[in-house]
NUVEXKOL-214261 format. One record per residue (C-alpha): x negated, y negated, z negated; residue in three letters. Coordinates in nm, 3 decimals. Last residue first. Layout:
// residues N
- X, Y, Z, aa
- X, Y, Z, ALA .
...
END
This chain:
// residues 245
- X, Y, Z, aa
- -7.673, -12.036, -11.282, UNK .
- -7.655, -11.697, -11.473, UNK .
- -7.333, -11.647, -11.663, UNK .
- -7.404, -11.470, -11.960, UNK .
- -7.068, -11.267, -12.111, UNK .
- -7.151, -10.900, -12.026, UNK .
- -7.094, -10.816, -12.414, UNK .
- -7.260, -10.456, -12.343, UNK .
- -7.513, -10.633, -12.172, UNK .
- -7.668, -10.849, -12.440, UNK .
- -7.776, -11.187, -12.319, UNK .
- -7.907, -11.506, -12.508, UNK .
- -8.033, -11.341, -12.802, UNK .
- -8.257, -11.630, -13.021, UNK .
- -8.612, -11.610, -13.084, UNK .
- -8.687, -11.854, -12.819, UNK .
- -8.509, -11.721, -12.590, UNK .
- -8.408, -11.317, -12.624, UNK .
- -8.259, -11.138, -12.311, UNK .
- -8.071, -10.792, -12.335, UNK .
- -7.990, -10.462, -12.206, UNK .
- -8.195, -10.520, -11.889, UNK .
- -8.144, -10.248, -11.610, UNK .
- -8.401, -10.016, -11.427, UNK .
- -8.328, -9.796, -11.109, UNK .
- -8.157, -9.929, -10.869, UNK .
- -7.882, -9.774, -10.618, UNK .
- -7.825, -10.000, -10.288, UNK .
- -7.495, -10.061, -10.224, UNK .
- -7.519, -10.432, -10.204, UNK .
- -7.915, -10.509, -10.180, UNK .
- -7.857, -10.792, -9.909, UNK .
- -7.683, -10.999, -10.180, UNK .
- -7.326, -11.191, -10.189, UNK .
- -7.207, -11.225, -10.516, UNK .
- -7.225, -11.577, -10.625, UNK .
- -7.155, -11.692, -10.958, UNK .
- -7.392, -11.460, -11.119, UNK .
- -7.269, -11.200, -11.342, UNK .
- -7.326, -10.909, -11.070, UNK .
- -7.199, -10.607, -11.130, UNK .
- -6.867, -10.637, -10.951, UNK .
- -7.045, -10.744, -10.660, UNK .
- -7.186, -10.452, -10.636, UNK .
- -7.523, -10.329, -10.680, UNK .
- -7.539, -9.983, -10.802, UNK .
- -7.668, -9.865, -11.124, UNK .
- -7.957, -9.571, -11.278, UNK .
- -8.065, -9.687, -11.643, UNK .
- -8.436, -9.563, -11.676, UNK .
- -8.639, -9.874, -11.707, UNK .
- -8.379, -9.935, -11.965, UNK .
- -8.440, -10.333, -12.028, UNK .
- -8.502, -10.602, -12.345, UNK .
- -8.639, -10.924, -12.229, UNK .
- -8.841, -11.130, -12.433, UNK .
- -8.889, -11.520, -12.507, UNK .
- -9.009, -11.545, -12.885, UNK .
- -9.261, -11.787, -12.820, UNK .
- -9.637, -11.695, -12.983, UNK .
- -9.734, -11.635, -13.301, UNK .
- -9.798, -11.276, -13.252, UNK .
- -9.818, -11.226, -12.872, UNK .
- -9.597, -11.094, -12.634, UNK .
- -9.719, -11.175, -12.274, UNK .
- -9.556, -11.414, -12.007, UNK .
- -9.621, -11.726, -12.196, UNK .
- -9.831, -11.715, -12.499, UNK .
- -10.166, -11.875, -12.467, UNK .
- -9.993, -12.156, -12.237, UNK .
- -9.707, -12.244, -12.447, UNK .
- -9.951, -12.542, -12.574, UNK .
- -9.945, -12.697, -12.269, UNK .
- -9.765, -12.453, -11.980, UNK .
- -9.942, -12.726, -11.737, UNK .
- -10.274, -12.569, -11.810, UNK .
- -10.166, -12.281, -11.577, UNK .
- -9.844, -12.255, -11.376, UNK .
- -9.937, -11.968, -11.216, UNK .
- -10.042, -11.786, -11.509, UNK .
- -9.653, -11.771, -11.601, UNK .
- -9.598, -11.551, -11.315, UNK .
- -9.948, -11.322, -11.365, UNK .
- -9.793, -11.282, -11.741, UNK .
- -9.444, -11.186, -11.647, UNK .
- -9.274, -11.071, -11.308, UNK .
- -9.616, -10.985, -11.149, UNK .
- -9.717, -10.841, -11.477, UNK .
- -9.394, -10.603, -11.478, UNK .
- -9.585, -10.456, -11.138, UNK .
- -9.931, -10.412, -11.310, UNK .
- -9.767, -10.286, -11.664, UNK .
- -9.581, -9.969, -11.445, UNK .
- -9.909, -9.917, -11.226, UNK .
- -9.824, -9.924, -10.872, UNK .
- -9.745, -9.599, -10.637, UNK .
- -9.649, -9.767, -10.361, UNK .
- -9.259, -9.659, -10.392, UNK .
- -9.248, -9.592, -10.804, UNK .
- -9.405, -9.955, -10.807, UNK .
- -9.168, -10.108, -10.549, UNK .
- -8.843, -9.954, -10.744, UNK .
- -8.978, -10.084, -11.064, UNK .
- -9.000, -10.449, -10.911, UNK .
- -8.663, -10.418, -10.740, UNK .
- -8.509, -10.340, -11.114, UNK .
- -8.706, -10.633, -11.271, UNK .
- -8.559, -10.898, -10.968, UNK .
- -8.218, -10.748, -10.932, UNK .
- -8.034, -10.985, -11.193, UNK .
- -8.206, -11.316, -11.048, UNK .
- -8.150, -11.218, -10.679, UNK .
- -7.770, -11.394, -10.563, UNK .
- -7.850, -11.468, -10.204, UNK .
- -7.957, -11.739, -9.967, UNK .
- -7.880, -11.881, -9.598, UNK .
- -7.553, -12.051, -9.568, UNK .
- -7.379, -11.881, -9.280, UNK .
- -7.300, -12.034, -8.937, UNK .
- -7.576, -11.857, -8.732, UNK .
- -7.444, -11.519, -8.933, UNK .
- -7.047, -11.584, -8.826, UNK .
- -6.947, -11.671, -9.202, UNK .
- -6.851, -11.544, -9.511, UNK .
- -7.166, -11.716, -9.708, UNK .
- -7.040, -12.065, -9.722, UNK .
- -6.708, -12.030, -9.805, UNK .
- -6.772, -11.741, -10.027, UNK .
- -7.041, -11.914, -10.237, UNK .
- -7.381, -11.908, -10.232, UNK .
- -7.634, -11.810, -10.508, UNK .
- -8.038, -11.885, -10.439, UNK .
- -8.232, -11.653, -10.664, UNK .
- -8.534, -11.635, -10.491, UNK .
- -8.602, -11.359, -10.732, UNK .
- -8.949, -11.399, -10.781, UNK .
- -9.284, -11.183, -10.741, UNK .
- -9.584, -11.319, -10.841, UNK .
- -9.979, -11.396, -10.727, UNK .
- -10.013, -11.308, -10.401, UNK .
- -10.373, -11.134, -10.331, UNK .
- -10.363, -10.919, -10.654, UNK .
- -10.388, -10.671, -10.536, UNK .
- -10.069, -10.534, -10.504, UNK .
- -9.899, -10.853, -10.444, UNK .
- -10.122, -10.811, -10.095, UNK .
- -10.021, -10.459, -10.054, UNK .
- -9.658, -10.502, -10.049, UNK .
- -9.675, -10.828, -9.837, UNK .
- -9.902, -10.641, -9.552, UNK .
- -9.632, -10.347, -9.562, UNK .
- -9.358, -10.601, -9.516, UNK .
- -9.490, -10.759, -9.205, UNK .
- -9.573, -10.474, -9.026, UNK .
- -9.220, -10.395, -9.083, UNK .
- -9.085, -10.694, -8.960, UNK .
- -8.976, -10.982, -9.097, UNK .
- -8.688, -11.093, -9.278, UNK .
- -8.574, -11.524, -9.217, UNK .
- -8.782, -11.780, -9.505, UNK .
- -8.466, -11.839, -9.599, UNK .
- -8.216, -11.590, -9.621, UNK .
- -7.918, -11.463, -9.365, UNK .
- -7.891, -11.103, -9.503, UNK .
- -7.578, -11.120, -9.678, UNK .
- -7.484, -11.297, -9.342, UNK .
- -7.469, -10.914, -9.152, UNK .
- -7.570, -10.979, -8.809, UNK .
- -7.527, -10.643, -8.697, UNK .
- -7.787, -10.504, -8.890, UNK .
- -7.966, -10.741, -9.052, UNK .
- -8.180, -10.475, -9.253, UNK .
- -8.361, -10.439, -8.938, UNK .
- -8.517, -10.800, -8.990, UNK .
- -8.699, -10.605, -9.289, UNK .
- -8.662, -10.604, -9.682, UNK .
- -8.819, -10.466, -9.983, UNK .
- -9.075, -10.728, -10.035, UNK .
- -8.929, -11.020, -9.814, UNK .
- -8.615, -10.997, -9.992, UNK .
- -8.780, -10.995, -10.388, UNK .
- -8.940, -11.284, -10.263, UNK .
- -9.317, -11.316, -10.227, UNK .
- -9.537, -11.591, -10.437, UNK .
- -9.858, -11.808, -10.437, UNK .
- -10.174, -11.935, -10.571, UNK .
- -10.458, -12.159, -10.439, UNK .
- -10.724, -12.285, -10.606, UNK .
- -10.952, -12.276, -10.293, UNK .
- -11.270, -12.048, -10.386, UNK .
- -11.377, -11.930, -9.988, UNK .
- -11.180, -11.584, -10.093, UNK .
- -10.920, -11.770, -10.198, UNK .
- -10.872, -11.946, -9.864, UNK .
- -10.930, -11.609, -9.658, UNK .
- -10.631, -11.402, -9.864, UNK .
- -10.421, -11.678, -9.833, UNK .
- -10.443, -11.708, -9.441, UNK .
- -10.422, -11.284, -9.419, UNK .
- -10.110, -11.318, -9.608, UNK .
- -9.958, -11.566, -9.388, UNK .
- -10.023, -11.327, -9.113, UNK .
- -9.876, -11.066, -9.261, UNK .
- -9.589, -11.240, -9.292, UNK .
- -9.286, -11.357, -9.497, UNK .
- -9.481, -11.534, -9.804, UNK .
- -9.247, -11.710, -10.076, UNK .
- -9.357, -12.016, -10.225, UNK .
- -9.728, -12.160, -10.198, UNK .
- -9.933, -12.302, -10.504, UNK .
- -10.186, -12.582, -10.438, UNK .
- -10.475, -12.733, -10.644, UNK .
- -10.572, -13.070, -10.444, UNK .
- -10.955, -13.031, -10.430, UNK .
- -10.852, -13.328, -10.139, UNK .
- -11.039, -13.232, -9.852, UNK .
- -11.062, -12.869, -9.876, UNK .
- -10.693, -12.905, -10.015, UNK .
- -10.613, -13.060, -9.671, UNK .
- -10.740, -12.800, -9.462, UNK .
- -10.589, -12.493, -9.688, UNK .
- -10.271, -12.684, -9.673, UNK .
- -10.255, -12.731, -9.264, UNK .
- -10.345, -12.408, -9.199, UNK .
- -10.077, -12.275, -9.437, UNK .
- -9.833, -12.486, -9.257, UNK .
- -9.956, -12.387, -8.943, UNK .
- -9.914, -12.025, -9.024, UNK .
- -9.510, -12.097, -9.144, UNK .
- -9.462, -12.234, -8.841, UNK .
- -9.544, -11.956, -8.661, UNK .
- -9.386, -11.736, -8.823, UNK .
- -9.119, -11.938, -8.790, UNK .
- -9.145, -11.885, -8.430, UNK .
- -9.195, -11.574, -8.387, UNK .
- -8.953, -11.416, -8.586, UNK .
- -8.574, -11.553, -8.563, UNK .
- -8.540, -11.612, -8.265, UNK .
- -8.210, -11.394, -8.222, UNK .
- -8.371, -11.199, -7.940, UNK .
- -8.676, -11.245, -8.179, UNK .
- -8.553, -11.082, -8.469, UNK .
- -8.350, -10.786, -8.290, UNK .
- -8.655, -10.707, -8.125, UNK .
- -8.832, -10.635, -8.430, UNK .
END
């Protein structure tokens, strides 16, 4: 809103981010270049996706857990837990992400998990680092956008799982018939959560090694008990000893 662009924060790099698109789509025409684009901020980005796949392009891409919730209002006054990278929208913005992940349009959700550290982050907002802690809040923000828009529990986890790993394709090699699903014979990687547990986000929650996130204060719905790699627990919560990087 007009917060955004008296800071200049949303015209032009929506802007930039349209050419870039443009750019992509023109050169994967030319090249058959297969082409997956990281988090979408705009509508119009959206709309410039949504035309290349319809014309076939093997294009893919992703929305940040930020971008999905979040809006340039959320700034406030200039709060640098909300200095991220791409910069939050507005709310036309949003609504156009929302729907595109929900069909099917954009591909995955992701965390954007980008941790910075007090020196960097406690800062006049021009001067801060942008990027937040996201990796522990990506499932629970995923429930809370289903129960909002009224999304099918498995179709929202699928953005976080199965339509995730599908990005990466034939380049999974022989983990490709498993990854993102639970199959028998396949890899052991699972994640255990309470789609019910009620929390807060404060810092005091988070494991990560930074703490700073937009979502402090918000409550969640949804919490992971436990992560299993490769057959093997990696993270239980009651021992709250992982230490994501």
């Amino acid at each position: 809103g007009a917060l955004a662009q008296r800071m200049g924060l949303s015209g032009v790099p929506v802007l930039a981010e349209t050419i870039a698109i443009m750019t992509i789509v023109e050169m994967m025409k030319v090249t058959g270049a297969r082409v997956h684009l990281c988090r979408l901020s705009s509508a119009a980005a959206v709309e410039l996706v949504r035309q290349a796949k319809a014309a076939g392009l093997p294009l893919s891409c992703d929305v940040s857990i930020n971008s999905l919730h979040l809006t340039d209002v959320d700034m406030g006054y200039f709060d640098s837990r909300a200095r991220l990278n791409p910069p939050l929208r507005q709310q036309g913005d949003r609504a156009a992400l929302r729907a595109a992940l929900a069909d099917g349009t954009i591909d995955a959700l992701v965390s954007d998990h980008n941790p910075i550290d007090e020196d960097h982050k406690v800062l006049p907002f021009a001067e801060a680092e942008p990027g937040a802690t996201g990796v522990e809040l990506l499932l629970a923000l995923a429930l809370k956008w289903a129960q909002e828009d009224g999304v099918p529990l498995l179709q929202a986890i699928a953005t976080v799982t199965s339509r995730a790993a599908g990005v990466l394709g034939d380049s999974l090699g022989t983990l490709a018939a498993s990854a993102g699903q639970i199959v028998a014979g396949g890899v052991a990687d699972l994640c255990i959560w309470d789609p019910a547990a009620e929390w807060e986000v404060t810092p005091d929650e988070l494991l990560s090694q930074g703490k700073y996130t937009p979502f402090e204060g918000m409550r969640l719905q949804g919490r992971v008990r436990a992560t299993v790699v490769d057959g093997q627990i990696a993270f239980e919560a009651s021992q709250r000893a992982a230490q994501p990087a």
